[in-house]
FIFIBA-376642 format. One line per field, with one value per residue: chain; residue in one letter; x, y, z of N, C-alpha, C in turn; residue number from 1. Coordinates in steps of 0.05 Angstrom, whole numbers, plus 5000, padded with zeros to 4 digits. Layout:
unit	A,...
code	A,...
nu	X,...
nv	Y,...
nw	Z,...
cau	X,...
cav	Y,...
caw	Z,...
cu	X,...
cv	Y,...
cw	Z,...
pos	NUM,...
This chain:
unit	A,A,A,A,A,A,A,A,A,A,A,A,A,A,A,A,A,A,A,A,A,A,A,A,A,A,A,A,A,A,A,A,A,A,A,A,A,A,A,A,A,A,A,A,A,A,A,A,A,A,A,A,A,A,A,A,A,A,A,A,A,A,A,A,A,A,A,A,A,A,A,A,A,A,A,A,A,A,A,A,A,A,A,A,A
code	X,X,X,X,X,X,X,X,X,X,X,X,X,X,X,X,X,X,X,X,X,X,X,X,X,X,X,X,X,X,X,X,X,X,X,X,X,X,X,X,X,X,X,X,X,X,X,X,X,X,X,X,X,X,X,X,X,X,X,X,X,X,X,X,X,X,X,X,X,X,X,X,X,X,X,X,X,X,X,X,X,X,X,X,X
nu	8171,8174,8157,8108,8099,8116,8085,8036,8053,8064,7999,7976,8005,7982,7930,7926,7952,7923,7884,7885,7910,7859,7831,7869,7868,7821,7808,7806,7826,7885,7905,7873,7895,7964,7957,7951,7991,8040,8018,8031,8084,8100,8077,8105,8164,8153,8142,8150,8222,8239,8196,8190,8241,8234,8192,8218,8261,8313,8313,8316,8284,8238,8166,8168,8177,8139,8141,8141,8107,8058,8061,8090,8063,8024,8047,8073,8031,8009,8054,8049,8000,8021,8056,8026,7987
nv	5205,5149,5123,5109,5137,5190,5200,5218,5260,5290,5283,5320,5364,5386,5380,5420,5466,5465,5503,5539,5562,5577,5612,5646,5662,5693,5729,5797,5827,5845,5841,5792,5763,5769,5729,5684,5674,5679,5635,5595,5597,5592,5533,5517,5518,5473,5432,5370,5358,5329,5332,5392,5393,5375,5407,5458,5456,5467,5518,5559,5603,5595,5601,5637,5691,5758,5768,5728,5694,5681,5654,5616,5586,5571,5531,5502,5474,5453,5415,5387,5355,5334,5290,5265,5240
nw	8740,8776,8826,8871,8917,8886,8853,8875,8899,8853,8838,8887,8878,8828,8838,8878,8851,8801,8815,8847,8805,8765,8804,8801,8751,8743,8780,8804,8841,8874,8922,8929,8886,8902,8943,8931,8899,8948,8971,8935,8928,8976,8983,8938,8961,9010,8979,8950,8930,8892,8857,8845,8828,8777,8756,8759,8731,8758,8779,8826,8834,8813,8808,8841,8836,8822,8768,8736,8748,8735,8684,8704,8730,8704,8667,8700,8710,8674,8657,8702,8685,8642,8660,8699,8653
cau	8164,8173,8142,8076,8113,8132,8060,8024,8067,8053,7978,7970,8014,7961,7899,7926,7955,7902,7852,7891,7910,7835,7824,7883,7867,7795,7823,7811,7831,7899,7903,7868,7933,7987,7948,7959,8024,8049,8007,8047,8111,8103,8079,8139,8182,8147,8130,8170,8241,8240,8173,8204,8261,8226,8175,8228,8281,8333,8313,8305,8264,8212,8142,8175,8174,8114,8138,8133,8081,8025,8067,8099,8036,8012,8077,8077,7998,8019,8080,8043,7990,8032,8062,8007,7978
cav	5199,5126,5109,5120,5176,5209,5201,5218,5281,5305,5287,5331,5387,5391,5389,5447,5489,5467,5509,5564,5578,5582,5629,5677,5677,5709,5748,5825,5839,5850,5831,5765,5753,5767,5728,5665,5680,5678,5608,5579,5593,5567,5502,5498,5511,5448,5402,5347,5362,5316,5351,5412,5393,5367,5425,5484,5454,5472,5541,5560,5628,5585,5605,5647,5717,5764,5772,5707,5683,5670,5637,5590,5568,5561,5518,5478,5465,5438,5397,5350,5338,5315,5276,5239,5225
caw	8767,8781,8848,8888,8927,8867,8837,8905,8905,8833,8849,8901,8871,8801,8847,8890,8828,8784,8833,8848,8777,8752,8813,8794,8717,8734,8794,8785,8862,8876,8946,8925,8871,8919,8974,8919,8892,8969,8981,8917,8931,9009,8978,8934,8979,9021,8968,8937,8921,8866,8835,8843,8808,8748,8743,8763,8720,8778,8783,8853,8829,8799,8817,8874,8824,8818,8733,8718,8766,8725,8662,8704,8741,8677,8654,8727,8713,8638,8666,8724,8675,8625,8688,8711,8633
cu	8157,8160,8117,8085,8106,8095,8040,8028,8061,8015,7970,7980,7991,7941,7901,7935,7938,7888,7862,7903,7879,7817,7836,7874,7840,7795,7820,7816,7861,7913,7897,7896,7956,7983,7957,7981,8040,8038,8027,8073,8117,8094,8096,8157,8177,8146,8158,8194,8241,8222,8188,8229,8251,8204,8195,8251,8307,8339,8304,8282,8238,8185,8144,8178,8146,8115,8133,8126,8068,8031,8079,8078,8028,8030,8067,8055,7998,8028,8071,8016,7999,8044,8039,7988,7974
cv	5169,5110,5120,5137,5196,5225,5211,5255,5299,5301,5314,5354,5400,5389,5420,5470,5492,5503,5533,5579,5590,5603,5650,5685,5693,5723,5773,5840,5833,5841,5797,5740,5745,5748,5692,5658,5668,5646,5583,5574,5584,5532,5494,5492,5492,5418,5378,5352,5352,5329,5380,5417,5396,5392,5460,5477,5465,5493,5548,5578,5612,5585,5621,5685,5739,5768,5758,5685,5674,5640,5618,5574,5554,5532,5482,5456,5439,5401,5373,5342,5318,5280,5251,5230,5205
cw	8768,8803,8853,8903,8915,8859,8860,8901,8879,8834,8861,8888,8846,8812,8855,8862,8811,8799,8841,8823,8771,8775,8807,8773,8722,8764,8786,8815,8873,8904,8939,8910,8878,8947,8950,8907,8926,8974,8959,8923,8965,8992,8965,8936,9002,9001,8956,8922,8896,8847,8823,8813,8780,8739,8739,8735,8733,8780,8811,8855,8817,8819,8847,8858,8807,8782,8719,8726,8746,8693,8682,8725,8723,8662,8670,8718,8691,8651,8678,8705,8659,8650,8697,8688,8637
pos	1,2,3,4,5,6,7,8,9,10,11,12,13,14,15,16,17,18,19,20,21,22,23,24,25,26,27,28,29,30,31,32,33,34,35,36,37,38,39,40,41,42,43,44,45,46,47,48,49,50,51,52,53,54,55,56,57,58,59,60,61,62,63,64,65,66,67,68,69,70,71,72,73,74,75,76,77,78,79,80,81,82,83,84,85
């Protein structure tokens, strides 16, 4: 990520996932899960094509499947830290 866009855009994406990861992992309501699962995948279908890219690896299913929800939050969460190191 080369510009202040770019960096703006992964910013914002690792505050919001940060915060909704560390609410799903200690989550024991089911409703609450699916109510964050659904908030994720509307933001990554809004957020920064380019982010996207680089965190989905040009998978359109990324963070949009309840099986492998929680590992690729986990992944995403990884990814823009390394990102904004």
């Amino acid at each position: 990520m080369s510009n202040a866009a770019d960096r703006n855009a992964v910013e914002q994406a690792y505050a919001f996932f940060h915060q909704k990861l560390k609410v799903y992992e200690h989550s024991t309501s089911e409703r609450e899960m699916d109510h964050i699962e659904d908030t994720i995948s509307t933001y990554a279908d809004a957020m920064s094509p380019a982010v996207f890219r680089e965190l989905s690896g040009g998978d359109p299913a990324f963070l949009h499947e309840h099986s492998t929800f929680l590992k690729e939050l986990q992944q995403a969460v990884g990814d823009l830290e390394s990102l904004l190191g």
